[in-house]
N, C-alpha and C positions, 0 to 999 in steps of 0.2 A: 187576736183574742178579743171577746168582747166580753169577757169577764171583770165586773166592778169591783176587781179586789183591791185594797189598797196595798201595797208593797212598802215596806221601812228599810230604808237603807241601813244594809249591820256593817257596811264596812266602814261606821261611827260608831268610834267607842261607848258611847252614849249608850247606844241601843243594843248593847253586846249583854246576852245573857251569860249567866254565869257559869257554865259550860265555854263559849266561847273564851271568856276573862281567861279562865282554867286553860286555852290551847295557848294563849298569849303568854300568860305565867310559863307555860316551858318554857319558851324560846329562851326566857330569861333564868333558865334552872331554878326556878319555884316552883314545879311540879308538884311537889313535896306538900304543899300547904294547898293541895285543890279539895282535898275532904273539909278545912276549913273555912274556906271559899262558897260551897256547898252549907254545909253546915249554918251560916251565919247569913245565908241568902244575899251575896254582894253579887252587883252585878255593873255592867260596866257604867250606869250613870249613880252605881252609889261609890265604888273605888276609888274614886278622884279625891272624894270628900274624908276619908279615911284621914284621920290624926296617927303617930306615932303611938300612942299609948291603946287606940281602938287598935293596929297591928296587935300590938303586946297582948293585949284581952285576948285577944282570938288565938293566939298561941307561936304566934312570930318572934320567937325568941331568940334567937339570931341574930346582932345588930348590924350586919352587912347584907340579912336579907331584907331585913327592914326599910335599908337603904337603896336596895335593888330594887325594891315594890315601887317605893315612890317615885326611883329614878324612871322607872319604865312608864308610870302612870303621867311622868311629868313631859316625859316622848311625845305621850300620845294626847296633853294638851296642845302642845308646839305641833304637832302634825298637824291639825285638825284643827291650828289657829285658833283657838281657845287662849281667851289674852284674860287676865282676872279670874276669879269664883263664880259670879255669879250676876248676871243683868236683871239690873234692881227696876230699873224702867225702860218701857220707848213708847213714845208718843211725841208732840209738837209742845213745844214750852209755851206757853201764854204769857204774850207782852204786856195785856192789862188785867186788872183783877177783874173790871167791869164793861161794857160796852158803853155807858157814860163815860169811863174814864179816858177808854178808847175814842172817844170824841173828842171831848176836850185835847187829849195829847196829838190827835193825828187834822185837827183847823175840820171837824165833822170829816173827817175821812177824804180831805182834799190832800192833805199832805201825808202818804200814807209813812209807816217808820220805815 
């Protein structure tokens, strides 16, 4: 093919529309709640984020489905190696505040750190 399409991997929760979320929720008998799934526009990179009390708003009344959302949403951070919430930074840490300073500390860049 020499078509320039970009393709997005969906078989990352990430990028699961809420449709997909919805075939996921069965497996785990939450079927039941995909009109508010729908309804509330979640999709598989906003469901992770999901508090117990935003369940309950959205009409997850149930306290062992409530428990079965998260358990299943918390699967498919450990699948997909998702360690934390959320990468706050990357980049390379800076050892001087200044490139003076970097001089003085490194004999002018003879002795590097």
């Amino acid at each position: 093919d020499d078509d320039a399409t970009t393709t997005v991997d969906d078989s990352s929760a990430t990028w699961w529309s809420s449709e997909k979320l919805i075939q996921h929720m069965e497996k785990y008998n939450l079927g039941e709640y995909s009109e508010m799934v729908l309804k509330h526009k979640i999709t598989g990179r906003l469901a992770p984020l999901l508090k117990d009390e935003d369940l309950r708003d959205m009409g997850f009344t149930i306290v062992g489905d409530r428990i079965r959302f998260k358990q299943m949403m918390a699967g498919l951070k450990t699948h997909e190696g998702i360690v934390g919430d959320t990468t706050l930074w990357i980049g390379q840490e800076r050892l001087y505040w200044s490139d003076a300073e970097q001089a003085v500390y490194t004999c002018g860049g003879l002795c590097p750190h």
